[in-house]
C-alpha positions in Angstrom: 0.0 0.0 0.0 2.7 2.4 0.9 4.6 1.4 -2.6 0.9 2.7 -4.5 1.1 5.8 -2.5 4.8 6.6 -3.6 4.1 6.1 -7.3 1.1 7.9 -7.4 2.4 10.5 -5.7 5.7 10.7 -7.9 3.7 10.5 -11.3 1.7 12.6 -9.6 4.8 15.2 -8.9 6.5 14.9 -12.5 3.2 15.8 -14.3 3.3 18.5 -12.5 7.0 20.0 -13.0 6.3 19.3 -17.1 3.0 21.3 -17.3 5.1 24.0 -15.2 8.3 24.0 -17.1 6.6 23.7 -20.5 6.4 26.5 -22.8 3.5 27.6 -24.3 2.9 27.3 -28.3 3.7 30.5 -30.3 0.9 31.7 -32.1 0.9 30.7 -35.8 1.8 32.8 -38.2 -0.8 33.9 -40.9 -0.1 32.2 -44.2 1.6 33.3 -47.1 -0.2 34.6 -50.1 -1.0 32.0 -52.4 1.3 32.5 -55.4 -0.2 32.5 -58.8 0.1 29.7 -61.1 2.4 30.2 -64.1 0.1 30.0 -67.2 0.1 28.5 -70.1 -0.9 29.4 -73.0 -4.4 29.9 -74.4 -5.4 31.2 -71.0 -4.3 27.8 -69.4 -2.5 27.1 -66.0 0.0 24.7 -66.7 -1.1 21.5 -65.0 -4.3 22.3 -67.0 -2.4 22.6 -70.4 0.1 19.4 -69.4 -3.5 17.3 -70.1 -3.5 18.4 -73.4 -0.1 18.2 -74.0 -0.2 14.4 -72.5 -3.3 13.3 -75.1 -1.1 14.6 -77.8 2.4 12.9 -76.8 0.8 9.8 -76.0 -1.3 10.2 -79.5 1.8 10.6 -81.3 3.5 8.0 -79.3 0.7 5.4 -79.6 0.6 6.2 -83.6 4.7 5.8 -83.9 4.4 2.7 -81.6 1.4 1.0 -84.3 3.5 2.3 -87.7 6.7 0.3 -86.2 5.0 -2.8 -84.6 5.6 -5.3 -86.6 9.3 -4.2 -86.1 9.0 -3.4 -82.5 7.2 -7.3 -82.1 10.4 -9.0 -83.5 12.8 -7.1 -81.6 10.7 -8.3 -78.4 10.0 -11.7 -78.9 11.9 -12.7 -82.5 8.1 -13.5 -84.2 5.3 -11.4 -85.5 3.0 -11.7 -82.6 -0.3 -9.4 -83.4 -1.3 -10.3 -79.7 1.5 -7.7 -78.1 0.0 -4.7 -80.5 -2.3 -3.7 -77.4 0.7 -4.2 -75.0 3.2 -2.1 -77.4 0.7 0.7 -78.3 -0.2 0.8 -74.7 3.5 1.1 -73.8 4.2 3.9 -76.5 1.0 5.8 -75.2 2.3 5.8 -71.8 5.7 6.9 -73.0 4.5 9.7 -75.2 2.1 11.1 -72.7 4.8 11.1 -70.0 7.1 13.2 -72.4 4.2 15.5 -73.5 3.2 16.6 -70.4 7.0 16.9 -68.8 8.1 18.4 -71.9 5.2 21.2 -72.2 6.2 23.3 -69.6 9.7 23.9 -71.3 8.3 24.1 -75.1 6.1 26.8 -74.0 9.1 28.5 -72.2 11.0 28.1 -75.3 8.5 29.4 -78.1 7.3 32.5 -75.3 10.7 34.1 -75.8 
């Protein structure tokens, strides 16, 4: 019983020295402006123009992908196989909409000067 009594009053004690040596918060600071979005062009922001840019990579990709799959199929697997012309045009969509929409911010910066 006299063991309880000593924890209790110990935990009891240190909660007490933390809530008197603790500091209070700081009040938060108000926050910044919001900074405006660079923009594109045709009155676009640039995440909104990068969707465009993506459908026309990945068009382009997809269409370069189809011309050269019969090359692209033999490479792969050494046979004409028309089951991988989903896979391959698939692949060359990604790959073209990837480089569209990384590459649009920088093509816009380089035709605007």
């Amino acid at each position: 019983m006299h063991l309880r009594y000593r924890c209790c009053t110990t935990l009891a004690a240190a909660v007490l020295m933390l809530a008197a040596l603790a500091t209070p918060v700081l009040a938060q600071q108000a926050p910044a402006p919001p900074t405006p979005t660079p923009g594109g062009p045709f009155g676009m922001s640039m995440p909104e123009w990068q969707g465009p840019s993506c459908l026309w990579g990945g068009s382009l990709g997809a269409l370069g992908v189809f011309y050269y799959s019969d090359v692209l199929a033999v490479a792969a697997t050494g046979v004409t196989n028309p089951l991988l012309l989903v896979p391959l045009i698939a692949t060359g969509f990604l790959g073209g909409c990837s480089v569209g929409a990384n590459g649009a911010p920088g093509l816009v910066w380089l035709f605007g000067r």
